[in-house]
PDB file of N, CA, C and O in Angstrom:
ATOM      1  N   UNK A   1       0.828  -1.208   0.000  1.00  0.00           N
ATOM      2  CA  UNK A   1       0.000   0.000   0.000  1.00  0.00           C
ATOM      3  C   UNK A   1       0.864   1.260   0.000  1.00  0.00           C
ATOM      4  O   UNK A   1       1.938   1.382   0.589  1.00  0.00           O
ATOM      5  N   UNK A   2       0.321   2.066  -0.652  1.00  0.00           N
ATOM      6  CA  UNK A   2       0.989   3.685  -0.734  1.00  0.00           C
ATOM      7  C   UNK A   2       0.842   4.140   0.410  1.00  0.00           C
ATOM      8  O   UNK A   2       0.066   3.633   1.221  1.00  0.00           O
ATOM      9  N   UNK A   3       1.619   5.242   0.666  1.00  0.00           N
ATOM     10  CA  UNK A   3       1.578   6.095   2.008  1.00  0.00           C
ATOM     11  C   UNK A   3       1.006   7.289   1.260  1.00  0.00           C
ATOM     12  O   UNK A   3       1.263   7.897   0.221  1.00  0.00           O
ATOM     13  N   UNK A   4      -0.125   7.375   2.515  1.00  0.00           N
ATOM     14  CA  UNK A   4      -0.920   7.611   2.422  1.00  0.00           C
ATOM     15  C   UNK A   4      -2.421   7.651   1.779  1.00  0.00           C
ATOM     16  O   UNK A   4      -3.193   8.579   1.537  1.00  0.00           O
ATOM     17  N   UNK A   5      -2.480   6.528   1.643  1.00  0.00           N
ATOM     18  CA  UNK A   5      -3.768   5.838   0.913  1.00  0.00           C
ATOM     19  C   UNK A   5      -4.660   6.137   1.744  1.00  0.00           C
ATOM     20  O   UNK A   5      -4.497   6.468   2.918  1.00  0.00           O
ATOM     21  N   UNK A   6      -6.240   5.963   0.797  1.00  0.00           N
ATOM     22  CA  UNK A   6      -7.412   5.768   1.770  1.00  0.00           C
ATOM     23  C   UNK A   6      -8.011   4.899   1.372  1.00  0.00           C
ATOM     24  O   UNK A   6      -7.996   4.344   0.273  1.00  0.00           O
ATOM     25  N   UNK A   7      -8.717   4.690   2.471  1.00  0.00           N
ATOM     26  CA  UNK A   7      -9.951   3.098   2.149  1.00  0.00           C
ATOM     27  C   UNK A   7     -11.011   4.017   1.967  1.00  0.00           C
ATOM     28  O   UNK A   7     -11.505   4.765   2.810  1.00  0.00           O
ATOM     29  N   UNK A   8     -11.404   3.830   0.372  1.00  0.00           N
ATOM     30  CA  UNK A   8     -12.930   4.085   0.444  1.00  0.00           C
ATOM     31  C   UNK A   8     -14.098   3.130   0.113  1.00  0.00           C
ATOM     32  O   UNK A   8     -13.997   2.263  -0.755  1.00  0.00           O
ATOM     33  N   UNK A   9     -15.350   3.358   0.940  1.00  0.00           N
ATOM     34  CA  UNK A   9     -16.394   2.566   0.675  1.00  0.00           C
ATOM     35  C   UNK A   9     -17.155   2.790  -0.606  1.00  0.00           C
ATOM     36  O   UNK A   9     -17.888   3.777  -0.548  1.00  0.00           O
ATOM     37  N   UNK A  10     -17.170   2.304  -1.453  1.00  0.00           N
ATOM     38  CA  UNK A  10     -17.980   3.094  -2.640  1.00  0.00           C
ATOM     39  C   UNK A  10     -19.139   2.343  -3.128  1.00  0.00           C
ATOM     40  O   UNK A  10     -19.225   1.117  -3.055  1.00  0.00           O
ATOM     41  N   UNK A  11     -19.960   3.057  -3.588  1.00  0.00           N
ATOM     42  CA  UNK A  11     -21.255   1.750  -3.891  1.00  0.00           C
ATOM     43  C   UNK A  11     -21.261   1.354  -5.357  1.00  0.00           C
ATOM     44  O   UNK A  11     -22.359   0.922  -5.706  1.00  0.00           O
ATOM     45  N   UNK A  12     -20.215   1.383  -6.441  1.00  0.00           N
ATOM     46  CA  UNK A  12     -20.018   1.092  -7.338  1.00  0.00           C
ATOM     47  C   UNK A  12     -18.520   1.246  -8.191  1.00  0.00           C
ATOM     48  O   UNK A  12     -17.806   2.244  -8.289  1.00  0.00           O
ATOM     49  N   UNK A  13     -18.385   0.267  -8.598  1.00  0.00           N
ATOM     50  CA  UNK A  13     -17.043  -0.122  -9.271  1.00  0.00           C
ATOM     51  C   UNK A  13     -16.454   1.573 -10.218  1.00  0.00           C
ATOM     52  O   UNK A  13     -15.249   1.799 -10.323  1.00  0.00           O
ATOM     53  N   UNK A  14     -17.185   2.256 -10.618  1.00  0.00           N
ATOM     54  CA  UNK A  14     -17.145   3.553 -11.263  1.00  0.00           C
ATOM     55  C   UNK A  14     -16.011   4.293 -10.109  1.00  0.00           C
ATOM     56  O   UNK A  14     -14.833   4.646 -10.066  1.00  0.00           O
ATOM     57  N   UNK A  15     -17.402   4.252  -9.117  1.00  0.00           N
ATOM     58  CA  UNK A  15     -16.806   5.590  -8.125  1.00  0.00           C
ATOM     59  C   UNK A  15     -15.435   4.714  -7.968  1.00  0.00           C
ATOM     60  O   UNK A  15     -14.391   5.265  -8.316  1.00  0.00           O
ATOM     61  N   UNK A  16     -15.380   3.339  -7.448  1.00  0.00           N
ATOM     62  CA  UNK A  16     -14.360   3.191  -6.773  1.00  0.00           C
ATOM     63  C   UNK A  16     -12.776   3.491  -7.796  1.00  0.00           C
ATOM     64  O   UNK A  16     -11.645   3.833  -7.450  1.00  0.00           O
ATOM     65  N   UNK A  17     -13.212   3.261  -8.766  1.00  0.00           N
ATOM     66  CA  UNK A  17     -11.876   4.115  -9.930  1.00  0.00           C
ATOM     67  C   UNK A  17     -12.154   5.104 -10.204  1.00  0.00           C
ATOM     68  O   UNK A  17     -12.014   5.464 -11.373  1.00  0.00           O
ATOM     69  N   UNK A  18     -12.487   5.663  -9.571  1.00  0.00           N
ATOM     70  CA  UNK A  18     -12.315   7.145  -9.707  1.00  0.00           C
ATOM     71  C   UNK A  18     -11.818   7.915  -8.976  1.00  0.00           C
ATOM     72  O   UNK A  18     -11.334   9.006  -9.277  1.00  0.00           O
ATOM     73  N   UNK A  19     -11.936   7.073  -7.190  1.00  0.00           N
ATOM     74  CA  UNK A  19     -11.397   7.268  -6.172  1.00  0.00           C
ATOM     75  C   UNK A  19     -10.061   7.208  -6.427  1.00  0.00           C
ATOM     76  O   UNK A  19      -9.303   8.175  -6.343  1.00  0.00           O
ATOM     77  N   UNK A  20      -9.641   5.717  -6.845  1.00  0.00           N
ATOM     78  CA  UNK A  20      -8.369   5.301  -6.842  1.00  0.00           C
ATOM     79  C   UNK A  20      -7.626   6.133  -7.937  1.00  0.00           C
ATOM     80  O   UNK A  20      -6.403   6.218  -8.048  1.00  0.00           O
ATOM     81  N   UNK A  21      -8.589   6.750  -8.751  1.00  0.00           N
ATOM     82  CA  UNK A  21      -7.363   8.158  -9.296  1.00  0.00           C
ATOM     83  C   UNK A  21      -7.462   9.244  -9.139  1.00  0.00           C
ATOM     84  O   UNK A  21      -7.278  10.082 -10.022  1.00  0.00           O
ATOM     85  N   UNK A  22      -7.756   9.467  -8.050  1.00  0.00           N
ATOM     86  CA  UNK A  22      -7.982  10.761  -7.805  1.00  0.00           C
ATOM     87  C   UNK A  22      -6.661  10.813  -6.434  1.00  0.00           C
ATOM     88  O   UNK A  22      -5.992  11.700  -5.904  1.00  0.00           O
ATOM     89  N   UNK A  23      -6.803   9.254  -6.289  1.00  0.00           N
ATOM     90  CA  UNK A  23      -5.510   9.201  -4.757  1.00  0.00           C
ATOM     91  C   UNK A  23      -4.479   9.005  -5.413  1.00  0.00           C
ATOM     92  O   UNK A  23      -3.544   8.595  -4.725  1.00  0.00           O
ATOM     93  N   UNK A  24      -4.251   9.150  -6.591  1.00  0.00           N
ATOM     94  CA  UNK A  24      -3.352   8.424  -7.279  1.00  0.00           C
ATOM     95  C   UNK A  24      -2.863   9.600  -7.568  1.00  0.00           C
ATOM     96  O   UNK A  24      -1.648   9.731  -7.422  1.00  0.00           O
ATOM     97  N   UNK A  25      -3.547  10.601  -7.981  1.00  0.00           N
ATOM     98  CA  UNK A  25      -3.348  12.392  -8.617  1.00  0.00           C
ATOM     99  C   UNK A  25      -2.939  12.824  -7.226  1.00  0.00           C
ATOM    100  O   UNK A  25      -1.983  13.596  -7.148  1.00  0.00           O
ATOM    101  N   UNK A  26      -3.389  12.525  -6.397  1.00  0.00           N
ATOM    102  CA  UNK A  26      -2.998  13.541  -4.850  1.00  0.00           C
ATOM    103  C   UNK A  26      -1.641  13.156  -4.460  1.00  0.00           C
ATOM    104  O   UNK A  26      -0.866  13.981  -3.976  1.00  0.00           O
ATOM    105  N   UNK A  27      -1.229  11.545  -4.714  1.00  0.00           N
ATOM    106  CA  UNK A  27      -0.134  11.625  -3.783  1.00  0.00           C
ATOM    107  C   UNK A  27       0.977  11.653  -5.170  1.00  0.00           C
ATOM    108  O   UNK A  27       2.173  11.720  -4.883  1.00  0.00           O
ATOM    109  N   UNK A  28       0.648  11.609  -6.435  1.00  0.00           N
ATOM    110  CA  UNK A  28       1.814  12.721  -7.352  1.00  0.00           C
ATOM    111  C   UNK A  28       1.853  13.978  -7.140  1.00  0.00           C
ATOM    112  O   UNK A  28       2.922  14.586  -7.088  1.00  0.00           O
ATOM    113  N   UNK A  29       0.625  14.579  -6.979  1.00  0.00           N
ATOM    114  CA  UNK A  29       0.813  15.808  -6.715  1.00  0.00           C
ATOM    115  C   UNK A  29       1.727  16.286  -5.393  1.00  0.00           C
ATOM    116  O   UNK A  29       2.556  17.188  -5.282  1.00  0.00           O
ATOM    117  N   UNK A  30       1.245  15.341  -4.482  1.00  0.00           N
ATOM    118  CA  UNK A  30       2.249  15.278  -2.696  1.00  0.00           C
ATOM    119  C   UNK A  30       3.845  15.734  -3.724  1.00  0.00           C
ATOM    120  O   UNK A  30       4.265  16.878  -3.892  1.00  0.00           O
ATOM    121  N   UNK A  31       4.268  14.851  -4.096  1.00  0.00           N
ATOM    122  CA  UNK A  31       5.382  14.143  -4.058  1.00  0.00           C
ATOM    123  C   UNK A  31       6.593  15.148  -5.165  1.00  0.00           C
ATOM    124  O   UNK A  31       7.805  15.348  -5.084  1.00  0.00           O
ATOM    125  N   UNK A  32       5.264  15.700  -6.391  1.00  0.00           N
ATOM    126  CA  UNK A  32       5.903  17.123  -7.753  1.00  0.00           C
ATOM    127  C   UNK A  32       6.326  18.075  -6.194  1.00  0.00           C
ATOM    128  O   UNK A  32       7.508  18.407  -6.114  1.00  0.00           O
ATOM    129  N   UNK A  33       5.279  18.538  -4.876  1.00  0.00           N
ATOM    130  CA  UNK A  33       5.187  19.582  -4.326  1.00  0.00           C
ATOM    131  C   UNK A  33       6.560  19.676  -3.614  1.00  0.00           C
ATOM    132  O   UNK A  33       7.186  20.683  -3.284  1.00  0.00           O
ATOM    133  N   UNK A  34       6.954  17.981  -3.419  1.00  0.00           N
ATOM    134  CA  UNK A  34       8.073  18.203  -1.757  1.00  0.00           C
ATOM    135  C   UNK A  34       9.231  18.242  -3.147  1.00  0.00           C
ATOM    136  O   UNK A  34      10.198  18.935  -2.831  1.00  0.00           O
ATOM    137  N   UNK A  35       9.318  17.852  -4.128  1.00  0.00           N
ATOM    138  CA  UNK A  35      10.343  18.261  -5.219  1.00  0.00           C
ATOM    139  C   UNK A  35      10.728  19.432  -5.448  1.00  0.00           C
ATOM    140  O   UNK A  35      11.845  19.925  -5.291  1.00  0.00           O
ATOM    141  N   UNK A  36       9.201  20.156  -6.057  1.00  0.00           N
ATOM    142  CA  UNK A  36       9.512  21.259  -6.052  1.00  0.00           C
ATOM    143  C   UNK A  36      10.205  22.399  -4.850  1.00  0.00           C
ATOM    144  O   UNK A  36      11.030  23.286  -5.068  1.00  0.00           O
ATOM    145  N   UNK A  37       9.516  22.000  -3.471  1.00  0.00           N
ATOM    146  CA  UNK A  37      10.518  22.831  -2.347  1.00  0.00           C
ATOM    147  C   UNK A  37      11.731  22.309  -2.195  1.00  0.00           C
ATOM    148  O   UNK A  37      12.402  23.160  -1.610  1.00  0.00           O
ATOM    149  N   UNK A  38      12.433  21.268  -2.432  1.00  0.00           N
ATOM    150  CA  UNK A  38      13.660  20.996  -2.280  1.00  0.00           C
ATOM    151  C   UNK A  38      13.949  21.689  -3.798  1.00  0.00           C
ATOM    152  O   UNK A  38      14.607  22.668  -3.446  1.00  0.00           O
ATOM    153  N   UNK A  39      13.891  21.744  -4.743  1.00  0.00           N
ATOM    154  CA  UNK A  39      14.808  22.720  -5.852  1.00  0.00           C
ATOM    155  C   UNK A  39      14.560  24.282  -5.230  1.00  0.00           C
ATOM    156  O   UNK A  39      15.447  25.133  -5.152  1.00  0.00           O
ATOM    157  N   UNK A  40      13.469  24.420  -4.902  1.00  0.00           N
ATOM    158  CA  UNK A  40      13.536  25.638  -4.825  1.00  0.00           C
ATOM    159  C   UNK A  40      14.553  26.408  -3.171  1.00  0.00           C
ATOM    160  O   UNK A  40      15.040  27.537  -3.099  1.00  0.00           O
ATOM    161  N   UNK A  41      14.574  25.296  -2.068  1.00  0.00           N
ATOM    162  CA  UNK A  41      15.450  25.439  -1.177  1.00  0.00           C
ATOM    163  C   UNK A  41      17.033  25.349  -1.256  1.00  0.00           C
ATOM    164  O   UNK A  41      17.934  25.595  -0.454  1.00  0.00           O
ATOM    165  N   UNK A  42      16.981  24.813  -2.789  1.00  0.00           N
ATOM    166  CA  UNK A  42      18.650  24.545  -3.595  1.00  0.00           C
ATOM    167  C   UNK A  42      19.113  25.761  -4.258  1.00  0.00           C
ATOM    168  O   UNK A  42      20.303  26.070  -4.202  1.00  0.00           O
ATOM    169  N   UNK A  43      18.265  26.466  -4.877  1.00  0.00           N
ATOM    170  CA  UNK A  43      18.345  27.317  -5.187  1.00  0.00           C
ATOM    171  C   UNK A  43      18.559  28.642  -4.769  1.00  0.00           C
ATOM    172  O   UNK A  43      19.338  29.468  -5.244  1.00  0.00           O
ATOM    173  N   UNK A  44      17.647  28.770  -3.669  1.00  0.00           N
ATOM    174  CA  UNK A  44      18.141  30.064  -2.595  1.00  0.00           C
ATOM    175  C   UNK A  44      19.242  29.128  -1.786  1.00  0.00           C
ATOM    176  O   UNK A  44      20.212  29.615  -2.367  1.00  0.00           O
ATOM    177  N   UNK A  45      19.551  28.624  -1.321  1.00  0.00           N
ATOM    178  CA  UNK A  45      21.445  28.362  -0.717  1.00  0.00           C
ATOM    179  C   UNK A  45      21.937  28.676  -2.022  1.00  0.00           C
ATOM    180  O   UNK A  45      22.585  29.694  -1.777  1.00  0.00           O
ATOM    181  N   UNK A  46      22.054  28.467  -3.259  1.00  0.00           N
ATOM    182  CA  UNK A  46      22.926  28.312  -4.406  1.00  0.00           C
ATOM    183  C   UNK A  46      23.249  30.539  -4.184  1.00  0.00           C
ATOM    184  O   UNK A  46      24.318  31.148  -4.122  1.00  0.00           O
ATOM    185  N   UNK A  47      21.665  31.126  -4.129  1.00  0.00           N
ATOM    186  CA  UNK A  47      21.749  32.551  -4.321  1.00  0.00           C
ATOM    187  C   UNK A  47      22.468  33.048  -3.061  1.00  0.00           C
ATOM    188  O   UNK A  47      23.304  33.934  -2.880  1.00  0.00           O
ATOM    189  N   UNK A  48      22.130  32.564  -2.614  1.00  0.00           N
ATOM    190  CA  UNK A  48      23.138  33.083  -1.057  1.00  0.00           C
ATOM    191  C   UNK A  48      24.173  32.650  -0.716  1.00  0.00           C
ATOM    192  O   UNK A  48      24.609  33.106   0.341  1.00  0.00           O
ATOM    193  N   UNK A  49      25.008  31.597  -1.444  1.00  0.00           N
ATOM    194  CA  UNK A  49      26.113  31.822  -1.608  1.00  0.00           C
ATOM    195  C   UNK A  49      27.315  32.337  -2.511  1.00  0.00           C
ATOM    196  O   UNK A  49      28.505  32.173  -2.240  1.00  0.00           O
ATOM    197  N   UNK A  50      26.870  32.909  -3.495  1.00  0.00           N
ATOM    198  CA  UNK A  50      26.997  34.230  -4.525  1.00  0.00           C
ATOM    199  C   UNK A  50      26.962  35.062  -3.776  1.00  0.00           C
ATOM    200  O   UNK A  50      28.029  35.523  -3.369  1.00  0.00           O
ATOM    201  N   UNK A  51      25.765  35.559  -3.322  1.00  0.00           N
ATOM    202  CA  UNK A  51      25.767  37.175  -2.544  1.00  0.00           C
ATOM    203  C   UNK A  51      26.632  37.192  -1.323  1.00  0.00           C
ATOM    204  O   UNK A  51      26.943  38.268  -0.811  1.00  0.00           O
ATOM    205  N   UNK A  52      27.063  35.967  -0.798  1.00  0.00           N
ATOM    206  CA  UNK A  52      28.315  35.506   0.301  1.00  0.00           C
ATOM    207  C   UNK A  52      29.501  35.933  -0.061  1.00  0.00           C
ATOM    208  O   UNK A  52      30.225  36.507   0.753  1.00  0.00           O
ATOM    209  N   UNK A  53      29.881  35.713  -1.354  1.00  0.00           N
ATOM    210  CA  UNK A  53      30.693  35.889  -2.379  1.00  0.00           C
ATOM    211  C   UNK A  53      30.950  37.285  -2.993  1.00  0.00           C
ATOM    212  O   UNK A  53      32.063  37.782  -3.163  1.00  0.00           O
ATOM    213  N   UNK A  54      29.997  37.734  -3.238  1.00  0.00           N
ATOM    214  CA  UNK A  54      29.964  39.383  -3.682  1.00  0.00           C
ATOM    215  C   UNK A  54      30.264  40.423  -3.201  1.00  0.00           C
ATOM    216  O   UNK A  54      29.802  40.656  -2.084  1.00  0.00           O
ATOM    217  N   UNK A  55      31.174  41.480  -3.866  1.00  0.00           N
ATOM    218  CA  UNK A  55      31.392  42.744  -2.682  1.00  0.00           C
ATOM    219  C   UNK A  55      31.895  43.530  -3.362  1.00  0.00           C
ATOM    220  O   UNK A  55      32.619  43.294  -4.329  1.00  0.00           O
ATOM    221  N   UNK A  56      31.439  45.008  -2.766  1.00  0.00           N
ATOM    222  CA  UNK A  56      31.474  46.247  -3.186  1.00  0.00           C
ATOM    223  C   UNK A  56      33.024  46.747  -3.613  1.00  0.00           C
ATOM    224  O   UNK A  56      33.665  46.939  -2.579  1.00  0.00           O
ATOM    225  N   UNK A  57      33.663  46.963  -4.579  1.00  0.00           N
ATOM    226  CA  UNK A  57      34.739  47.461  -5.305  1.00  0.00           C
ATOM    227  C   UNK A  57      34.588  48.584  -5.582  1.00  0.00           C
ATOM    228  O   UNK A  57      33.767  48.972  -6.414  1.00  0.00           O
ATOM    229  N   UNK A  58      35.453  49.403  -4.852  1.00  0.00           N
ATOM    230  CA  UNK A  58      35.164  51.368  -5.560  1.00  0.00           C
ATOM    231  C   UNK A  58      36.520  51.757  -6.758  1.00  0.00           C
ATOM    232  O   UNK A  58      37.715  51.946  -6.531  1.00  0.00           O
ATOM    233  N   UNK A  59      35.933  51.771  -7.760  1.00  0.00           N
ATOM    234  CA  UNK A  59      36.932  52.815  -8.909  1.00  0.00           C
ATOM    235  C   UNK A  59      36.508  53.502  -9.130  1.00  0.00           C
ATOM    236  O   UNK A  59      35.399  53.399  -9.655  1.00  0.00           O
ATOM    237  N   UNK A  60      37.089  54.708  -8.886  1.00  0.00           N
ATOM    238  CA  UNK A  60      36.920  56.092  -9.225  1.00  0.00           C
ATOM    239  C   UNK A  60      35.639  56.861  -8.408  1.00  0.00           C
ATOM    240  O   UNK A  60      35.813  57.371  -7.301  1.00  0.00           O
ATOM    241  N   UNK A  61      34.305  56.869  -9.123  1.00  0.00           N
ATOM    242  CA  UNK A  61      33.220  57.512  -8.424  1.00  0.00           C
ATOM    243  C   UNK A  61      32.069  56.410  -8.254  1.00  0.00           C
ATOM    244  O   UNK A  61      31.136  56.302  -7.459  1.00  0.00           O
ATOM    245  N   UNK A  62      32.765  55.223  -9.904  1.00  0.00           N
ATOM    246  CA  UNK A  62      31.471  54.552  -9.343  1.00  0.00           C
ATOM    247  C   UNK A  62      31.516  53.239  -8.429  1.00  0.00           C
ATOM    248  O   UNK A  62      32.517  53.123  -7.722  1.00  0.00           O
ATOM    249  N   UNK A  63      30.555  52.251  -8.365  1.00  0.00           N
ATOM    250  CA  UNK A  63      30.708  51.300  -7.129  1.00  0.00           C
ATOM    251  C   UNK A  63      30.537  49.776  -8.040  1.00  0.00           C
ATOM    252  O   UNK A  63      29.431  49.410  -8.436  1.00  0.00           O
ATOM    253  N   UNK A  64      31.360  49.257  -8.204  1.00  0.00           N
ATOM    254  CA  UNK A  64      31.322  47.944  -8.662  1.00  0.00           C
ATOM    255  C   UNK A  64      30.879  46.768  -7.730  1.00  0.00           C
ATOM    256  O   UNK A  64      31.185  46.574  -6.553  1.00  0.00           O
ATOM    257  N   UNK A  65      29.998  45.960  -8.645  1.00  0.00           N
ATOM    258  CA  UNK A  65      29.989  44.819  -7.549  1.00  0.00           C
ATOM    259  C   UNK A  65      30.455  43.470  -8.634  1.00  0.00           C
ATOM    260  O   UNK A  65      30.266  43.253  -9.831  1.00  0.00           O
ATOM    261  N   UNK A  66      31.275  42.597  -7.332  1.00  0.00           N
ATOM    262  CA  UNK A  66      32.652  42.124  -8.149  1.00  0.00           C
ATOM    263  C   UNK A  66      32.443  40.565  -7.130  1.00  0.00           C
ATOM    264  O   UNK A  66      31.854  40.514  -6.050  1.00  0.00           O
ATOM    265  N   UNK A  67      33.074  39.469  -7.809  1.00  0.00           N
ATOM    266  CA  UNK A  67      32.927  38.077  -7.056  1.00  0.00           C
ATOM    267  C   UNK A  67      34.119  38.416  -6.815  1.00  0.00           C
ATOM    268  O   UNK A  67      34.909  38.916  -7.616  1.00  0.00           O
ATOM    269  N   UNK A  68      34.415  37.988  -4.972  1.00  0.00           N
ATOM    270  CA  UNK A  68      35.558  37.408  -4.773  1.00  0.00           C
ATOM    271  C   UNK A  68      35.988  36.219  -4.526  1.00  0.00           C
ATOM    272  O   UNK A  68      35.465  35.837  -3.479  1.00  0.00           O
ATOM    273  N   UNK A  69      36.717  35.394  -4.984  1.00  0.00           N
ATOM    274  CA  UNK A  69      36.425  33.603  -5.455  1.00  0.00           C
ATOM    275  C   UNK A  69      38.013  33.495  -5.717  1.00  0.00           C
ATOM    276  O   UNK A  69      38.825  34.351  -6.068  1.00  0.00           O
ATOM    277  N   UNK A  70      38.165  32.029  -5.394  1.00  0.00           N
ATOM    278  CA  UNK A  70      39.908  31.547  -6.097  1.00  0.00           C
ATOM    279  C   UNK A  70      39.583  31.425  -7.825  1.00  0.00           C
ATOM    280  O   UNK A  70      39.975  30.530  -8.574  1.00  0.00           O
ATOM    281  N   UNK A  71      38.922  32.367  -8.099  1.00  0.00           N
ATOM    282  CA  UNK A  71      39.336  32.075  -9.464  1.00  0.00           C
ATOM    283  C   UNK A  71      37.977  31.669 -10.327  1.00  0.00           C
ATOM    284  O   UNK A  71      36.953  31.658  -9.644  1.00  0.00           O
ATOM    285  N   UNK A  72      37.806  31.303 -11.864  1.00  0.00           N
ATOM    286  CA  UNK A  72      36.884  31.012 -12.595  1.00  0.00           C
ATOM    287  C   UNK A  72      36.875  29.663 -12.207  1.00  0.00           C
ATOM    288  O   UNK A  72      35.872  29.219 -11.648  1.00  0.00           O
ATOM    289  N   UNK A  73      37.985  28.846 -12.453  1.00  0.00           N
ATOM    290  CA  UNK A  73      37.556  27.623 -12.436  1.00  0.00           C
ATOM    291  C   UNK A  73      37.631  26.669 -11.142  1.00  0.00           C
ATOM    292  O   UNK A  73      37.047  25.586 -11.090  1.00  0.00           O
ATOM    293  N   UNK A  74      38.504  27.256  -9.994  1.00  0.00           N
ATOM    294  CA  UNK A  74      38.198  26.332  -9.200  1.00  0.00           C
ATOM    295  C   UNK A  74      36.789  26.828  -7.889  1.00  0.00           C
ATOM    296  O   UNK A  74      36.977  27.975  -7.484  1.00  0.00           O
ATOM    297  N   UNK A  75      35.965  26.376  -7.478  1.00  0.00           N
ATOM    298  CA  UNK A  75      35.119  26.458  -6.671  1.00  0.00           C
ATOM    299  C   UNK A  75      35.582  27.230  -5.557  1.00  0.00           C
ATOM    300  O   UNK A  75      36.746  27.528  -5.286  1.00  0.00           O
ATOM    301  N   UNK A  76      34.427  27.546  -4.884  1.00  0.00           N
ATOM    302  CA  UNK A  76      34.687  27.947  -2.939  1.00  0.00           C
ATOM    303  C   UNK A  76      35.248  29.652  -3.300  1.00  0.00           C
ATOM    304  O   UNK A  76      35.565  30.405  -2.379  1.00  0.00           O
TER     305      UNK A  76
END
Protein backbone atom coordinates (compact mmCIF):
# COMPACT_ATOMS: atom_id res chain seq x y z
CA UNK A 1 0.00 0.00 0.00
CA UNK A 2 0.99 3.68 -0.73
CA UNK A 3 1.58 6.10 2.01
CA UNK A 4 -0.92 7.61 2.42
CA UNK A 5 -3.77 5.84 0.91
CA UNK A 6 -7.41 5.77 1.77
CA UNK A 7 -9.95 3.10 2.15
CA UNK A 8 -12.93 4.09 0.44
CA UNK A 9 -16.39 2.57 0.67
CA UNK A 10 -17.98 3.09 -2.64
CA UNK A 11 -21.26 1.75 -3.89
CA UNK A 12 -20.02 1.09 -7.34
CA UNK A 13 -17.04 -0.12 -9.27
CA UNK A 14 -17.14 3.55 -11.26
CA UNK A 15 -16.81 5.59 -8.12
CA UNK A 16 -14.36 3.19 -6.77
CA UNK A 17 -11.88 4.12 -9.93
CA UNK A 18 -12.31 7.15 -9.71
CA UNK A 19 -11.40 7.27 -6.17
CA UNK A 20 -8.37 5.30 -6.84
CA UNK A 21 -7.36 8.16 -9.30
CA UNK A 22 -7.98 10.76 -7.80
CA UNK A 23 -5.51 9.20 -4.76
CA UNK A 24 -3.35 8.42 -7.28
CA UNK A 25 -3.35 12.39 -8.62
CA UNK A 26 -3.00 13.54 -4.85
CA UNK A 27 -0.13 11.62 -3.78
CA UNK A 28 1.81 12.72 -7.35
CA UNK A 29 0.81 15.81 -6.71
CA UNK A 30 2.25 15.28 -2.70
CA UNK A 31 5.38 14.14 -4.06
CA UNK A 32 5.90 17.12 -7.75
CA UNK A 33 5.19 19.58 -4.33
CA UNK A 34 8.07 18.20 -1.76
CA UNK A 35 10.34 18.26 -5.22
CA UNK A 36 9.51 21.26 -6.05
CA UNK A 37 10.52 22.83 -2.35
CA UNK A 38 13.66 21.00 -2.28
CA UNK A 39 14.81 22.72 -5.85
CA UNK A 40 13.54 25.64 -4.83
CA UNK A 41 15.45 25.44 -1.18
CA UNK A 42 18.65 24.55 -3.59
CA UNK A 43 18.35 27.32 -5.19
CA UNK A 44 18.14 30.06 -2.60
CA UNK A 45 21.44 28.36 -0.72
CA UNK A 46 22.93 28.31 -4.41
CA UNK A 47 21.75 32.55 -4.32
CA UNK A 48 23.14 33.08 -1.06
CA UNK A 49 26.11 31.82 -1.61
CA UNK A 50 27.00 34.23 -4.53
CA UNK A 51 25.77 37.18 -2.54
CA UNK A 52 28.31 35.51 0.30
CA UNK A 53 30.69 35.89 -2.38
CA UNK A 54 29.96 39.38 -3.68
CA UNK A 55 31.39 42.74 -2.68
CA UNK A 56 31.47 46.25 -3.19
CA UNK A 57 34.74 47.46 -5.30
CA UNK A 58 35.16 51.37 -5.56
CA UNK A 59 36.93 52.81 -8.91
CA UNK A 60 36.92 56.09 -9.23
CA UNK A 61 33.22 57.51 -8.42
CA UNK A 62 31.47 54.55 -9.34
CA UNK A 63 30.71 51.30 -7.13
CA UNK A 64 31.32 47.94 -8.66
CA UNK A 65 29.99 44.82 -7.55
CA UNK A 66 32.65 42.12 -8.15
CA UNK A 67 32.93 38.08 -7.06
CA UNK A 68 35.56 37.41 -4.77
CA UNK A 69 36.43 33.60 -5.46
CA UNK A 70 39.91 31.55 -6.10
CA UNK A 71 39.34 32.07 -9.46
CA UNK A 72 36.88 31.01 -12.60
CA UNK A 73 37.56 27.62 -12.44
CA UNK A 74 38.20 26.33 -9.20
CA UNK A 75 35.12 26.46 -6.67
CA UNK A 76 34.69 27.95 -2.94
Amino acid sequence: MLRGELHYETRSAKHADLAKLLDKRAIILRQSNELLERIRGSIYGAVQHQASRMSYVKRGRRTHFTRRGRGRRSPG
